[in-house]
N, C-alpha and C positions, 0 to 999 in steps of 0.2 A: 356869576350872575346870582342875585340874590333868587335863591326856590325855594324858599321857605318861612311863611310868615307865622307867629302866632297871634294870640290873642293880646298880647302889650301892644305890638306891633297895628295890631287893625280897629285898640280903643282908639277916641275920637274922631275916625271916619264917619261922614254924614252916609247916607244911605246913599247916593248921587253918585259920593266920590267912592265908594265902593265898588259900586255898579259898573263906574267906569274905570277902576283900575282891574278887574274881574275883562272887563271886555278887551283891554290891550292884550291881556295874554300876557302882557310881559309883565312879573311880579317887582322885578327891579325899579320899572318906571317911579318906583314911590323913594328911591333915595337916588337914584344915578345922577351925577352930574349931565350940564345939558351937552359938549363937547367932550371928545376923547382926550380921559384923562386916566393916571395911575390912580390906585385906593392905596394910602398907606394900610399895612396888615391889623392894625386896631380897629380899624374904622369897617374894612372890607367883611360885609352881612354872609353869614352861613359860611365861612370858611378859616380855616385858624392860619394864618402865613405867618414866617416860611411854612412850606410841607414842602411833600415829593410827591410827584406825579410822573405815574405811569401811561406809554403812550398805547391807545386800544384801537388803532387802527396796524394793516399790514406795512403802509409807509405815511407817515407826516411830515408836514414841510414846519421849520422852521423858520420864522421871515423877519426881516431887518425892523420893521415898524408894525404894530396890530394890522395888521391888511392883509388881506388875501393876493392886493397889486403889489405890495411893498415886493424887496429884493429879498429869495428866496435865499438864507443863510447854510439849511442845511437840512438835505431827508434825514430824519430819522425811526428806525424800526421798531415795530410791534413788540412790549415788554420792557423796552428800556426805560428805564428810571433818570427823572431829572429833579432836580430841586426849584421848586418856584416859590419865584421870592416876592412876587406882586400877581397882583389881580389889575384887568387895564379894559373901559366899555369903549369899542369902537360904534362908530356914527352909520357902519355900512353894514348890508347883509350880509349872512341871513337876520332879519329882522328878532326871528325869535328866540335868537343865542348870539349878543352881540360882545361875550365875555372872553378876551384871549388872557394864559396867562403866558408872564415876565420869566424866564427860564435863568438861571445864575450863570453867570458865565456870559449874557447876551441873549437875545431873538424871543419870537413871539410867535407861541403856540394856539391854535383855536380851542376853545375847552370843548368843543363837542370832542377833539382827539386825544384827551388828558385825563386819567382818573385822578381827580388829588387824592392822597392820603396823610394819615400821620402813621406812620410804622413803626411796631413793637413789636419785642419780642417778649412770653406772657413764660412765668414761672410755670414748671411741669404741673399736675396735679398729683398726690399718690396715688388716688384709686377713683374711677369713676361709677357711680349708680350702676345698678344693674339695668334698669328700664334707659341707663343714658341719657347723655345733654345735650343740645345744640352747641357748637361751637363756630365762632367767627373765624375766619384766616386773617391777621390783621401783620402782613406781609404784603410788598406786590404780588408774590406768587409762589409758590410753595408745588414743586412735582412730586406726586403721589403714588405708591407705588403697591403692588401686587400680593408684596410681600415685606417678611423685614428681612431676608439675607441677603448676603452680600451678592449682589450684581442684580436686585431685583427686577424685573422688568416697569417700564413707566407705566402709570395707567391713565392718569388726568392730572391736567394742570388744573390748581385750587388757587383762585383768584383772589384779591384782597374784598374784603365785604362780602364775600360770598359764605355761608353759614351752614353744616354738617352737621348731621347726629354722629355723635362719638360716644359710643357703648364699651369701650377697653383701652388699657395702656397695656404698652408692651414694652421691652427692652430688646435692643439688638445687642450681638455681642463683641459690640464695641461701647454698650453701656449706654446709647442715646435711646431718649425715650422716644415714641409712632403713637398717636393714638390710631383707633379704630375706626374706620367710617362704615356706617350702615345706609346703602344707596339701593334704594327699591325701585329705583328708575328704569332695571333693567332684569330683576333678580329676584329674591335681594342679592347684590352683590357686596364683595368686602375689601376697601382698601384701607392704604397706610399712611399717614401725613405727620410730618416732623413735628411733635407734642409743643414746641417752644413758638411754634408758625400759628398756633391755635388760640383762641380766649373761651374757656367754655362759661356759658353766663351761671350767671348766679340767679338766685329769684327774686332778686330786687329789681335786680336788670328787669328782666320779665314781668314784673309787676303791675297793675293795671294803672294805665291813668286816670285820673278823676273819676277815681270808682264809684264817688257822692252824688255825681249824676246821675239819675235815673236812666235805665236802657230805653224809656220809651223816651225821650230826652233829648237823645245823641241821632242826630243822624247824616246824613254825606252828600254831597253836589257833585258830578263830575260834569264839566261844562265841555263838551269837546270843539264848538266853534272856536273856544278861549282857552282849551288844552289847558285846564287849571282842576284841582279838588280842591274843593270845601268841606271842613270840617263844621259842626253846628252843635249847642248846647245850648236846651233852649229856644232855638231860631237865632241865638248870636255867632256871629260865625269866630271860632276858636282856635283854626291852622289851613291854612292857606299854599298853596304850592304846585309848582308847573307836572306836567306827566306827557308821557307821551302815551299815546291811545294806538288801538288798532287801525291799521293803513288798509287802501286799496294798491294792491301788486298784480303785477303786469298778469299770473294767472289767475288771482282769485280776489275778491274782496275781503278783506279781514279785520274790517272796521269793528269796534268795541258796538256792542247791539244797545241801543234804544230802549229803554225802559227801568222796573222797578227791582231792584233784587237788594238780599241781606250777605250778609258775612258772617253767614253760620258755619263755613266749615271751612279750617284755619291749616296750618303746616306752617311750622319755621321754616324747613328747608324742604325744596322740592325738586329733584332733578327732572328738567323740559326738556324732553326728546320728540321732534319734529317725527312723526311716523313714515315716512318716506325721506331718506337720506338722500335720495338723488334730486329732490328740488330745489330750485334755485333758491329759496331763502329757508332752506335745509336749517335746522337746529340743535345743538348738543351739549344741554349747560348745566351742566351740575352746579345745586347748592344753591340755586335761586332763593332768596330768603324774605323770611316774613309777609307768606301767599296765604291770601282773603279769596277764597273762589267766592264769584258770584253765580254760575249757572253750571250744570252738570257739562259743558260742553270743555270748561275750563280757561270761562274767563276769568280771569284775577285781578287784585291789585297784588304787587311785590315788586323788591328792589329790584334794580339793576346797577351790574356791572362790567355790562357791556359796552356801555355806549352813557357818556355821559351829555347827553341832547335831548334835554326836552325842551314843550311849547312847542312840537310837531308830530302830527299822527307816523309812526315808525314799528308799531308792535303787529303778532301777527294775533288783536284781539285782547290781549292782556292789556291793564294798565300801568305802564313803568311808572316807578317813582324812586326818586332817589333815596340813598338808603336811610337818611336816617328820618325822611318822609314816609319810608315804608315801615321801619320798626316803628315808629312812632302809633303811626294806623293801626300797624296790626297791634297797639297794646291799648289802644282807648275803644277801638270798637268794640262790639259785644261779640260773641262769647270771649269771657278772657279764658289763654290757655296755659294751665300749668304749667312750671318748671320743666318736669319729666314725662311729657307729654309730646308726642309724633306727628299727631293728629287729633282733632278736636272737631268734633259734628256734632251740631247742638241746633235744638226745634226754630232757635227761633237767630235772627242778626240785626248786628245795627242797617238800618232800610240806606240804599244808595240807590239814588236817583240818576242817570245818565241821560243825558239830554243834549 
C-alpha cells in the first residue's frame, strides 16, 4: 500500500481533492487501480520488488488468491523469511490495509503479516567514536548476546529497522567482529550484535531536511479520524503518510491525547518497556527508532517494526510510523540532532497538532 507521499506527489492537488484523499485514510486511493490487480515492481509506490519479507505474526496463513476466503496454501511462522515478488490491492477488508504481497514460489500474504525488507550485510567499521553511533540492523534479525565468548548466553532478538547506539567494536577469538550496544532501557545495560548485521549512519544520513525552511515554518497534522500525518512548509503540505495511533484496550484507554505539542526532545533509539510485564498488551522492544516525544508521559512519534498496519488506531498512545516515515520526521522536524548524539532536548519543537 502506497504510505508515503511527498511533496511531487501532492503538487496539483486542488484543495477539495486533498481534503478528500486526507479523509479516506487510504493514501493509496490516489494511484490503486479500481479492481484487484498485481503492480508490476517499477510502478509499485514506496516499495522496491523483489525484496524479502519477514513474517511478524506467531502463525500466518498463506492463501491461494489475495483473500482472507481464498484456499489457505500454507501457515507459516514467526521470523521466517520469504522473497516477494509482487505487491496485489484486494477490493475486500480490512478496508484500511487492502495490500497482500505475491510470495515466489506461490500464495498470498496480508502485508499487515509481512515486514518487507531489502537485506545487507554492511562492511565492519575500524574503530567507533567514543560518544558512539546509532546503528540500524539491516538483517531480518540478528541474536544478541551477553557477551563475546564462546557459548554466550542470548540476550535480545535485534529486528531489521530497528536502530541501537553502538559505543565499541570488539573481536572474538575466532576473529569476528560484535559491536557494542548501549541499552538504558533497563541499566544501562551492555550487549553484543554481529558488527556485519549493523549500518552505523553517517552524518549525512542524519542530516537535516530542508534546513532553508524556517523552524517557525514547518509544522505537523495528525488527523486520527483519517489515521494520516501531515507534514507542512509554509501551510503547503510536503509528506503525507498513514500511522497507527493510540487504541482503546479491553483495560485501559490509550488513545493518542488531543491537543498542541512540539518535538523537542528526540532519541534515535529507545528501548519501550511496558512497566508491568504481566498485562495483556505487555511490551519489550528494544531499538524503537527515530522517537519525537511529545508529552512527558511519552507520547511519541517512531518507527515500527512490529507490526506493519497502519490506517488503524493499534498503539498503546505512541504514533507508529513506518520507518522510513519516521526517519524521515525525525530529520526535518525541529530540533535537529547530531550525529553523536543520545538524546536531544531543546526549548523549543516543531508544533503538532493532534485532532
Amino acid at each position: 500500500m502506497r504510505s508515503l507521499l511527498f511533496r511531487a506527489d501532492l503538487d496539483g492537488l486542488s484543495r477539495r481533492d486533498f481534503l478528500k484523499l486526507t479523509g479516506f485514510g487510504l493514501l493509496s486511493l490516489l494511484y490503486l487501480p479500481k479492481s484487484n490487480s498485481a503492480l508490476p515492481a517499477a510502478s509499485y509506490p514506496g516499495l522496491d520488488l523483489p525484496c524479502q519479507g519477514r513474517v511478524l505474526v506467531s502463525l500466518a496463513s498463506s492463501f491461494e488468491s489475495p483473500s482472507f476466503t481464498a484456499r489457505v496454501i500454507q501457515d507459516i511462522k514467526k521470523d521466517t523469511v520469504y522473497n516477494i515478488i509482487s505487491a496485489t490491492i484486494s477490493q475486500e477488508d480490512p478496508a484500511h490495509n487492502r495490500t497482500w504481497y505475491q510470495l515466489e514460489g506461490g500464495g498470498y500474504v496480508h502485508s499487515a503479516n509481512l515486514q518487507p525488507m531489502q537485506i545487507r550485510l554492511n562492511p565492519v567499521e575500524d574503530a567507533v567514536p567514543a560518544k558512539g553511533l546509532p546503528g540500524e540492523v539491516t538483517v531480518p534479525f540478528t541474536d544478541a548476546v551477553w557477551n563475546t565468548q564462546p557459548g554466550a548466553l542470548f540476550a535480545y532478538r535485534l529486528y531489521y529497522g530497528a536502530v541501537f547506539w553502538i559505543d565499541r567494536i570488539m573481536k572474538d577469538e575466532k576473529g569476528h567482529a560484535w559491536y557494542r550496544v548501549v541499552d538504558e532501557g533497563q541499566g544501562p545495560i551492555y550487549y553484543y550484535a554481529r558488527a556485519e548485521h549493523l549500518h552505523l549512519f553517517t552524518a549525512d544520513e542524519l542530516s537535516p531536511v530542508s534546513p532553508e525552511i524556517p523552524a517557525s515554518a514547518k509544522r505537523i497534522d495528525v488527523r486520527l479520524k483519517e489515521q494520516v500525518v501531515i507534514a507542512y512548509e509554509n501551510n503547503i503540505p510536503v509528506m503525507m503518510t498513514q500511522a497507527a495511533t493510540g487504541a482503546k484496550f479491553r483495560q485501559k484507554d490509550l488513545s493518542t491525547p488531543i491537543g498542541r505539542y512540539f518535538t523537542n526532545y528526540k532519541f534515535p533509539s529507545v528501548h519501550m518497556i511496558h512497566p508491568d510485564r504481566l498485562e495483556e498488551n505487555a511490551y519489550d522492544l528494544p531499538g524503537v527508532p527515530w522517537v519525537s516525544f511529545l508529552t512527558t508521559t511519552g507520547v511519541a512519534f517512531h518507527g515500527t517494526y512490529w507490526h506493519n498496519d497502519y490506517g488503524m488506531p493499534r498503539s498503546h498512545g505512541c504514533i507508529n510510523l513506518n520507518l522510513s516515515a519516521a526517519r524521515w520526521l525525525y530529520r526535518w522536524s525541529i530540533p535537529t540532532v547530531p550525529q553523536q548524539e543520545r538524546t536531544w532536548l531543546a526549548s523549543t519543537g516543531t508544533i503538532v497538532d493532534v485532532f
